[in-house]
PAZANU-805449 format. One line per field, with one value per residue (C-alpha): residue number from 0; residue in three letters; chain; x, y, z. Coordinates in pm, whole numbers, plus 50000, padded with zeros to 5 digits. Example, Ala and Ser with C-alpha at 12.3 -4.5 7.8 and 13.67 -1.06 7.14 Angstrom:
2
resi: [0|1]
resn: [Ala|Ser]
chain: [A|A]
xx: [51230|51367]
yy: [49550|49894]
zz: [50780|50714]
***
This chain:
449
resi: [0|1|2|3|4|5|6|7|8|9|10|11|12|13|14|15|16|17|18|19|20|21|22|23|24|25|26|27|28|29|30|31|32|33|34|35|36|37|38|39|40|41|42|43|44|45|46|47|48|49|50|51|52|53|54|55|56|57|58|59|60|61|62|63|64|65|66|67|68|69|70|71|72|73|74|75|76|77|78|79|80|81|82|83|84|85|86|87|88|89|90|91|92|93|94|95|96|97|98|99|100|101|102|103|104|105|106|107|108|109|110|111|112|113|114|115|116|117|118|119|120|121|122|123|124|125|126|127|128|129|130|131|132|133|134|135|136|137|138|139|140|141|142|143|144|145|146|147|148|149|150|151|152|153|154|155|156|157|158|159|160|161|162|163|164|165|166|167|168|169|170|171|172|173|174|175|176|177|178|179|180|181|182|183|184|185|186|187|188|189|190|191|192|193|194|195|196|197|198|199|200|201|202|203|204|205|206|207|208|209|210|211|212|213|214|215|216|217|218|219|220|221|222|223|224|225|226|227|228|229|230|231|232|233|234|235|236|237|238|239|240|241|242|243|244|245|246|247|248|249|250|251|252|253|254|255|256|257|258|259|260|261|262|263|264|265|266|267|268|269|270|271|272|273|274|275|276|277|278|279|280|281|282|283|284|285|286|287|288|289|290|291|292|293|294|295|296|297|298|299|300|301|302|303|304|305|306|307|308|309|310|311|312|313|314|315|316|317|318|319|320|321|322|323|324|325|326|327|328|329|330|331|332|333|334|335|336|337|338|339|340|341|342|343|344|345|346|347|348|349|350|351|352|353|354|355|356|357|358|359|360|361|362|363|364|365|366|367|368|369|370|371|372|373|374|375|376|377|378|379|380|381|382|383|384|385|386|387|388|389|390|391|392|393|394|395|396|397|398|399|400|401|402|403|404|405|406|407|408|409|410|411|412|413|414|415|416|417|418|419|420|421|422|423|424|425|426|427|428|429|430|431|432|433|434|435|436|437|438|439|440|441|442|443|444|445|446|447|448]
resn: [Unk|Unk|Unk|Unk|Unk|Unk|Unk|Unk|Unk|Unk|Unk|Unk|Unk|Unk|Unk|Unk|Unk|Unk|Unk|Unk|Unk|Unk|Unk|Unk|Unk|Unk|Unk|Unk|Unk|Unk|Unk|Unk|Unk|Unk|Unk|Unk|Unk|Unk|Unk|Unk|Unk|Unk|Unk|Unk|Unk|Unk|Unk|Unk|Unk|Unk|Unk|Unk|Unk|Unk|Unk|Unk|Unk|Unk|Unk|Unk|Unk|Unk|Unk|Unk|Unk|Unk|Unk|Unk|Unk|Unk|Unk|Unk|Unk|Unk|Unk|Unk|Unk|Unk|Unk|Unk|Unk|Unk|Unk|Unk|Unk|Unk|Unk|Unk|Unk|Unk|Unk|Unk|Unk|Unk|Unk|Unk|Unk|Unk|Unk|Unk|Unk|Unk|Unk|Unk|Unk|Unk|Unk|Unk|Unk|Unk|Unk|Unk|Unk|Unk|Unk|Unk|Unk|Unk|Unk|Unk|Unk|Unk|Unk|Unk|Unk|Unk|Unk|Unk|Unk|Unk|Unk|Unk|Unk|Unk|Unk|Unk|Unk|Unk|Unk|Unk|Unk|Unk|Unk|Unk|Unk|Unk|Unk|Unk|Unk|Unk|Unk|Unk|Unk|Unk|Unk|Unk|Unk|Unk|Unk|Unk|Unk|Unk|Unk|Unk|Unk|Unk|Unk|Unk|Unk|Unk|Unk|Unk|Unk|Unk|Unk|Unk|Unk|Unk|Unk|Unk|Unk|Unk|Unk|Unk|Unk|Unk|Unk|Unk|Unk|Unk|Unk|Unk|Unk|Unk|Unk|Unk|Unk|Unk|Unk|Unk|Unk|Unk|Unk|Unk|Unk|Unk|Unk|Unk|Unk|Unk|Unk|Unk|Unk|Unk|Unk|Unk|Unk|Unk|Unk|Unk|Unk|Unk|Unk|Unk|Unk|Unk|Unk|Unk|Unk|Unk|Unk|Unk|Unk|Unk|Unk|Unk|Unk|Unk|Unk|Unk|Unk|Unk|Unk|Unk|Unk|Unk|Unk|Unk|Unk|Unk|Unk|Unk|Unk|Unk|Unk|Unk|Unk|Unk|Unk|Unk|Unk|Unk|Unk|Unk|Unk|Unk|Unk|Unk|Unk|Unk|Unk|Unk|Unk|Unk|Unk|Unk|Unk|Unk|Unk|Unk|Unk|Unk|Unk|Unk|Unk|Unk|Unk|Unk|Unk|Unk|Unk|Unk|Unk|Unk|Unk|Unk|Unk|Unk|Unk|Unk|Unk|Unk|Unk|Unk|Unk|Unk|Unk|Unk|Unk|Unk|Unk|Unk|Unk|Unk|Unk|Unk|Unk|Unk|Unk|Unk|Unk|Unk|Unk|Unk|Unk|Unk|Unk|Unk|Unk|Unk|Unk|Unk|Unk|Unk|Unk|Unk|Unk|Unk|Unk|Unk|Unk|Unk|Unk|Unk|Unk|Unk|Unk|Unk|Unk|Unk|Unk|Unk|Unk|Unk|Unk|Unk|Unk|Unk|Unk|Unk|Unk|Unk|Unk|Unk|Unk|Unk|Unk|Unk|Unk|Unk|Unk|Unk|Unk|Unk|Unk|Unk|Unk|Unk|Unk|Unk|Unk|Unk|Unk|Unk|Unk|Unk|Unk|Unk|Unk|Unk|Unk|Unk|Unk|Unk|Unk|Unk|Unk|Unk|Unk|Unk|Unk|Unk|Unk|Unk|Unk|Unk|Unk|Unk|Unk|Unk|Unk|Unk|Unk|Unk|Unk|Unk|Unk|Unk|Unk|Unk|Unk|Unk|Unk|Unk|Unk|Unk|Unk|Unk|Unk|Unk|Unk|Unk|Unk|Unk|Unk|Unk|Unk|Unk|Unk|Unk|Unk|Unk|Unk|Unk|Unk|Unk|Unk|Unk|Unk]
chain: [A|A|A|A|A|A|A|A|A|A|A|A|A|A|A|A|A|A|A|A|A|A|A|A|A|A|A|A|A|A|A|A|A|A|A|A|A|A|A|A|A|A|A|A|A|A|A|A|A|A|A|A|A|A|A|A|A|A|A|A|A|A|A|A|A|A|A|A|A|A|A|A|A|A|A|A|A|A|A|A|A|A|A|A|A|A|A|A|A|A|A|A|A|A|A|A|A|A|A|A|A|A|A|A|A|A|A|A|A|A|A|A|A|A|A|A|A|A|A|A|A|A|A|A|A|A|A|A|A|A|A|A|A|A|A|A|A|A|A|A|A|A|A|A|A|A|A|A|A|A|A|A|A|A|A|A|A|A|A|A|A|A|A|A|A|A|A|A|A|A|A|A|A|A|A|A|A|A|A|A|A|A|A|A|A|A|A|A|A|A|A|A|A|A|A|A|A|A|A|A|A|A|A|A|A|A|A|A|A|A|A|A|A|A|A|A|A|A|A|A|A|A|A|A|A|A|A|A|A|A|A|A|A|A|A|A|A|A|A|A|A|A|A|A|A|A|A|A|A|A|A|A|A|A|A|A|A|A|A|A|A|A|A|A|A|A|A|A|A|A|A|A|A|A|A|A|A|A|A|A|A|A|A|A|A|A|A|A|A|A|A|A|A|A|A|A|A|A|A|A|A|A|A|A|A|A|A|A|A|A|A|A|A|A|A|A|A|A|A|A|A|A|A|A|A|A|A|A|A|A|A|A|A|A|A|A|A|A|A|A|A|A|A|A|A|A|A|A|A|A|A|A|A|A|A|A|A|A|A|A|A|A|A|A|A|A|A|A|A|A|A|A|A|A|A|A|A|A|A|A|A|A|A|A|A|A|A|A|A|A|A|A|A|A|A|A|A|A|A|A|A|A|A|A|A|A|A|A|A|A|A|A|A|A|A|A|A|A|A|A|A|A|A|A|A|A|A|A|A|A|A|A|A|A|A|A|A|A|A|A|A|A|A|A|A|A|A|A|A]
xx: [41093|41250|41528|41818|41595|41320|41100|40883|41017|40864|41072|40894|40995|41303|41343|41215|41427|41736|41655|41527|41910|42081|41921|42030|41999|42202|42457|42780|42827|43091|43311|43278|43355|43615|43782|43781|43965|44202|44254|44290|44507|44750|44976|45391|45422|45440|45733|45916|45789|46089|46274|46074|46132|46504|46476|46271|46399|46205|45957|45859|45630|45423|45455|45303|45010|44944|44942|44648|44447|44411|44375|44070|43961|43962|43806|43545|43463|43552|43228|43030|43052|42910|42586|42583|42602|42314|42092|42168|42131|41895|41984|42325|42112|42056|42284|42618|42862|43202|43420|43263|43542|43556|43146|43233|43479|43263|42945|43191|43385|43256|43280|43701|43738|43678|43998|44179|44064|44166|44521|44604|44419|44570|44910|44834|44775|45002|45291|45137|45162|45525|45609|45428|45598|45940|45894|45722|46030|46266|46147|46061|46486|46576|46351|46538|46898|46867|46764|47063|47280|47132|47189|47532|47420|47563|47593|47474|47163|47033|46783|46868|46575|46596|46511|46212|46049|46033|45933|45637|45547|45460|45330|45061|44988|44655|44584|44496|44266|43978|43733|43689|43760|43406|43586|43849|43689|43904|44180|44117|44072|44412|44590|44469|44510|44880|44934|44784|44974|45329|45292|45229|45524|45736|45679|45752|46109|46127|46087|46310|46609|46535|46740|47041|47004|46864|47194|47387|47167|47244|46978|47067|46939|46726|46683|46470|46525|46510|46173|46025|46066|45936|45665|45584|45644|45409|45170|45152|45050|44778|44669|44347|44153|43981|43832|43617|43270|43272|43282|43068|42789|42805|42683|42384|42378|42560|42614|42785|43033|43283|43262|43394|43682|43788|43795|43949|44255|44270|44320|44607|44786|44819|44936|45190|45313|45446|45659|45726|45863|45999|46170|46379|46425|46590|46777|46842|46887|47043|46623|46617|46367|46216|46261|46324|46631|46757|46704|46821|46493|46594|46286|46052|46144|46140|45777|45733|45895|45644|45341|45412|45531|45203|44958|45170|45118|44708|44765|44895|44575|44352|44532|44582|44202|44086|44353|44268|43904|43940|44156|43909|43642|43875|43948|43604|43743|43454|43381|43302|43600|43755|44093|44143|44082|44349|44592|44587|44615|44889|45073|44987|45145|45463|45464|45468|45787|45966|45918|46015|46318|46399|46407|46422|46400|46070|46144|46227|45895|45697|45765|45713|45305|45253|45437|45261|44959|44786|44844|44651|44367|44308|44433|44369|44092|43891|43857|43776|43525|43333|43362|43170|42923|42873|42792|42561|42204|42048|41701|41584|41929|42020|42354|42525|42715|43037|43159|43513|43669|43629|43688|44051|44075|43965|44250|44538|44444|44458|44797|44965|44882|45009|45323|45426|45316|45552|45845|45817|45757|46050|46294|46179|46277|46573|46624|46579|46872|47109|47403|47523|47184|47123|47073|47133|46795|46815|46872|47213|47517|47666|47355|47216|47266]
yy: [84715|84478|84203|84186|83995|84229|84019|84238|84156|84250|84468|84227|83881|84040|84132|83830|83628|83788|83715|83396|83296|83532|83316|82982|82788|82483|82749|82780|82983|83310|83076|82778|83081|83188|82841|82807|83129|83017|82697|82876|83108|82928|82724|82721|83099|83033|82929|83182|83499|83476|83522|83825|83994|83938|84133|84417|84374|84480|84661|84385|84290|84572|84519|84205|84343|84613|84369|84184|84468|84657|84294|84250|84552|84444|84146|84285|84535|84259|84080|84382|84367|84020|84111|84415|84159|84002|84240|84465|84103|83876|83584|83523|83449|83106|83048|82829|83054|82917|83201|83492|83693|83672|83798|84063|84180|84178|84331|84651|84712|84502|84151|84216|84235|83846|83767|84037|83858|83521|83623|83751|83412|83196|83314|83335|82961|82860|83018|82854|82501|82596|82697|82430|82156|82278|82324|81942|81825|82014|81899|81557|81578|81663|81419|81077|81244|81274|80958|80802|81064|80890|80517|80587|80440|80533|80922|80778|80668|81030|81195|81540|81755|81813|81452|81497|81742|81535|81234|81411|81629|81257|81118|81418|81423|81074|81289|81613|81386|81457|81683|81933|81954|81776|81439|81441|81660|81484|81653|82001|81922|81688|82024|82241|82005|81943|82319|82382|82068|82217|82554|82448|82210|82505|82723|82472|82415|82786|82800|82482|82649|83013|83057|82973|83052|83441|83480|83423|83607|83914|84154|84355|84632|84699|84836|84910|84565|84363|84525|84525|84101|84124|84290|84045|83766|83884|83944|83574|83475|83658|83555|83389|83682|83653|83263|83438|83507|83128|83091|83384|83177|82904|83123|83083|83501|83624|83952|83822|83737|84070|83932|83589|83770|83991|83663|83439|83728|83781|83418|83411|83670|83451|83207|83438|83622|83422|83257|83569|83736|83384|83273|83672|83669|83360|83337|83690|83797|83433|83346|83108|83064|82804|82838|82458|82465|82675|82433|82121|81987|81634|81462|81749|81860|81515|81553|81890|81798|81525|81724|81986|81782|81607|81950|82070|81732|81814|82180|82180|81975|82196|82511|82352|82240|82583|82679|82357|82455|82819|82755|82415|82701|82908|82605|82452|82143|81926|81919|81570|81289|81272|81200|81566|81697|81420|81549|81887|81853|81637|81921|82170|81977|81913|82311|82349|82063|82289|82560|82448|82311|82649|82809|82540|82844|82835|83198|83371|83271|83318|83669|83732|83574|83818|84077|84069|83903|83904|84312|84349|84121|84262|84613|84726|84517|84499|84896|84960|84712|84802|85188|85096|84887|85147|85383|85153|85246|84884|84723|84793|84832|85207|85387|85416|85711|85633|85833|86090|85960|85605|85694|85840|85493|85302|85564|85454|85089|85116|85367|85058|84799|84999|85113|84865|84601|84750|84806|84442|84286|84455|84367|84047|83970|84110|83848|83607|83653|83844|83671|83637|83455|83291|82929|82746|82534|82173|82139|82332|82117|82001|82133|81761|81785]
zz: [07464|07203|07231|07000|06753|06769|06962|07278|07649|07931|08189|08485|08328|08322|08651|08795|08605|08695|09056|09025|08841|09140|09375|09306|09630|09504|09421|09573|09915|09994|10140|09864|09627|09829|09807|09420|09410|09641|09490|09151|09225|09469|09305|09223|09204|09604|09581|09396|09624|09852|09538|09434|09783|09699|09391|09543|09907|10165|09973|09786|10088|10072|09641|09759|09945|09693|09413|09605|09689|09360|09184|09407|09297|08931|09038|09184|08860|08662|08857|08829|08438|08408|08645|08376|08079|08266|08294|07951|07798|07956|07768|07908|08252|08189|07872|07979|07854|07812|07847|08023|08015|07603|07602|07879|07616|07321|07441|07592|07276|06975|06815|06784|07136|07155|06961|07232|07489|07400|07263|07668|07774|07613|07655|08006|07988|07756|07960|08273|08161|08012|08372|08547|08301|08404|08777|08791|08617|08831|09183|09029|08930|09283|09438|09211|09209|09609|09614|09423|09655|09929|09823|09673|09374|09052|08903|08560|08744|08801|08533|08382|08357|08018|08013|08278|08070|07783|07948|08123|07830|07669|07951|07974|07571|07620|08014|07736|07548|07816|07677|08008|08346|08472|08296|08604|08888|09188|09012|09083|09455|09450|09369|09612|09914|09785|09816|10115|10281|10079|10242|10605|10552|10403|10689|10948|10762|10796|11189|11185|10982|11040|11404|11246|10912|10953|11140|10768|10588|10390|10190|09888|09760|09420|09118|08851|08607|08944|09061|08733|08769|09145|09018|08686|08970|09198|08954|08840|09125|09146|08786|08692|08683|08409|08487|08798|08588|08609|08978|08986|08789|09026|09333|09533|09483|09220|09419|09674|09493|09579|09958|09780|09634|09944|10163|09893|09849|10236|10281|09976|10147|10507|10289|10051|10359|10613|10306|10120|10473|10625|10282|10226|10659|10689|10331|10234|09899|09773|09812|09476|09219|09394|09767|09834|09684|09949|10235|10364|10533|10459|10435|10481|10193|09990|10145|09996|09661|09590|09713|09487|09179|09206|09272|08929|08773|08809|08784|08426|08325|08464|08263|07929|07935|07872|07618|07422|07383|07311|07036|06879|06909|06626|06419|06439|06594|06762|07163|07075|07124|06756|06610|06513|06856|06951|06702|06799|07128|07098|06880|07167|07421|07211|07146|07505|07570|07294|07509|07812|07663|07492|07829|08079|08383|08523|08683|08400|08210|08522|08557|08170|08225|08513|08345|08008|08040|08403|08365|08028|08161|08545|08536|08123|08013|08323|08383|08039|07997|08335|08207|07833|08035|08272|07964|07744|07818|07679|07701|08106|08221|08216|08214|08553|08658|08756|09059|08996|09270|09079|08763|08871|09052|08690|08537|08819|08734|08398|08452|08636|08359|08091|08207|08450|08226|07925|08178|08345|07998|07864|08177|08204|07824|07866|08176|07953|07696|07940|07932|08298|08369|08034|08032|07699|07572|07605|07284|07230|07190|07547|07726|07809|08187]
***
């Protein structure tokens, strides 16, 4: 049997080596796994699920738990396909690959695929930090303007966010400048303990407000534009897909890595739920975009502000790191520190501030991401490539037969990206421009508020 390059390889080396990488004792455990993906995954779509029960009422809580269990399921195949990329191509065993996802892609379809991949990517990530940018400014608005309400200081003394978003777009333009996420580890952890603190803190304001409050409440009803923006919603925050290969990597044993992604979603959803269910209970369909806005916690909620101001603060440059060095990759820009890395990641961030000041709504563009781009990567791409690598019959690895019963489960996957993934897309554009919720870009005349 030959490699790629025509050199022999023996089917025992093979073997061997493919355990010996699986079995990485220094590796991370389930749980460790489990806690990445949490940490990944949980962030400021949280705070907008209330919000997405209001637009799908009641149903939206079992949307909720459907959304988690079939993305799961792609996570899960999507895992399958890299041990399959292993083991059709030995090399990728102990070569650091940068973007799994993009090699899962091109070794399924072809060398074309790669460029698919990172288009969905990077507007995943790109539409992140947009949303993350806004929602830091926002909370970091209410937090100073309460204050000034507090200490009956002067109205010219508050900040308009407009102003906020500029201010922090700058601020994070040098913070890009880091060349990857290793160069500011403590980070990554500084989010996730802010969101884990936030959403304890969230549902104790909800058990605070919620005797009195649930007695005010009313719930609406639904229809097809609102669910199609529940659904984007609830699909963002369950985006992120398409990083797991990585944390898959890092495992003491590879294959355990499905047991990783069944605890890490079963843990998001005692986290999503209690606020998802709490948040619509007590606040009925006038649930906001951002929950907080719809309680008067006092200093709870100053509390929560600046938790999760800072956790987006981090959170933005942990998304734009990845974005910034998939795109260098296509314009043959240096990993090393240079002045044209600096330039264009400067540029990227001031794309970004235009952005967020041409639709300063973090909602609106939240529920496009899940909508357009978290579909195509966890319920299109994943299926397809786990049914081409299932099909390949390369080097020791042969074909696998892929059950009925599965592949009608690969076709319903695929089914739900396509379709609901056009409809949301195309409701959640239209939510964008419609004129009774339209919000004028910073930039308009009058609109400096």
């Amino acid at each position: 049997m030959t490699n790629e390059d025509g050199s022999l390889r023996s089917s025992q080396t093979t073997v061997n080596s493919l355990t010996a990488l699986q079995q990485n004792k220094h590796g991370l455990s389930i749980i460790g796994a489990a806690v990445f993906i949490i940490g990944e995954m949980a962030g400021s779509g949280i705070l907008a699920l209330p919000n997405a029960v209001a637009n799908a009422s009641w149903s939206g809580i079992a949307l909720i738990v459907f959304c988690a269990l079939i993305s799961a399921h792609a996570s899960v195949y999507l895992a399958e396909c890299w041990l399959m990329v292993e083991d059709k191509w030995p090399e990728y065993q102990s070569k650091a690959t940068r973007n799994p996802f993009s090699v899962i892609g091109v070794k399924a379809v072809g060398p074309w695929m790669r460029y698919v991949c990172s288009f969905f990517m990077d507007v995943q990530l790109f539409g992140v930090c947009v949303v993350f940018l806004i929602f830091c400014s926002q909370l970091t608005k209410d937090l100073w303007n309460s204050f000034i309400d507090a200490y009956s200081y002067s109205e010219e003394y508050k900040i308009s966010l407009c102003t906020l978003i500029i201010a922090f777009g700058l601020i994070l333009i040098p913070l890009s400048f880091f060349g990857s996420p290793q160069d500011f580890p403590l980070v990554a952890y500084g989010a996730m303990l802010c969101t884990m603190i936030s959403c304890v803190l969230v549902i104790f304001v909800f058990l605070g407000e919620g005797p009195q409050k649930i007695k005010e409440a009313e719930y609406g009803d639904t229809n097809l534009t609102k669910y199609a923006i529940a659904f984007g919603t609830i699909l963002f925050v369950y985006g992120g897909t398409c990083t797991f290969p990585t944390f898959q990597n890092d495992m003491a044993n590879k294959k355990n890595f499905p047991k990783a992604v069944y605890l890490g979603f079963t843990g998001m959803l005692l986290i999503y739920l209690p606020i998802a269910i709490g948040g619509y209970a007590i606040y009925g369909k006038d649930s906001k975009e951002n929950i907080l806005e719809n309680t008067d916690a006092g200093l709870v909620k100053t509390i929560i502000n600046f938790l999760m101001a800072f956790h987006l603060f981090c959170a933005y440059l942990i998304c734009l790191n990845p974005l910034n060095l998939d795109i260098e990759n296509y314009i043959k820009i240096k990993h090393s520190f240079n002045w044209m890395r600096c330039l264009y990641r400067a540029c990227m961030t001031l794309s970004i501030i235009f952005v967020a000041l041409s639709i300063p709504r973090f909602g609106k563009i939240l529920a496009f991401v899940g909508a357009f781009s978290v579909t195509a990567v966890a319920y299109v791409l994943t299926p397809l490539f786990y049914i081409k690598l299932c099909g390949m019959d390369v080097g020791n690895s042969p074909k696998r037969q892929i059950p009925v019963y599965r592949r009608l489960y690969l076709a319903f996957l695929i089914l739900i990206g396509v379709l609901g993934g056009i409809i949301s897309t195309y409701f959640s554009l239209a939510d964008i421009v419609k004129p009774d919720t339209f919000e004028p870009p910073c930039y308009a005349a009058g609109c400096w508020h």
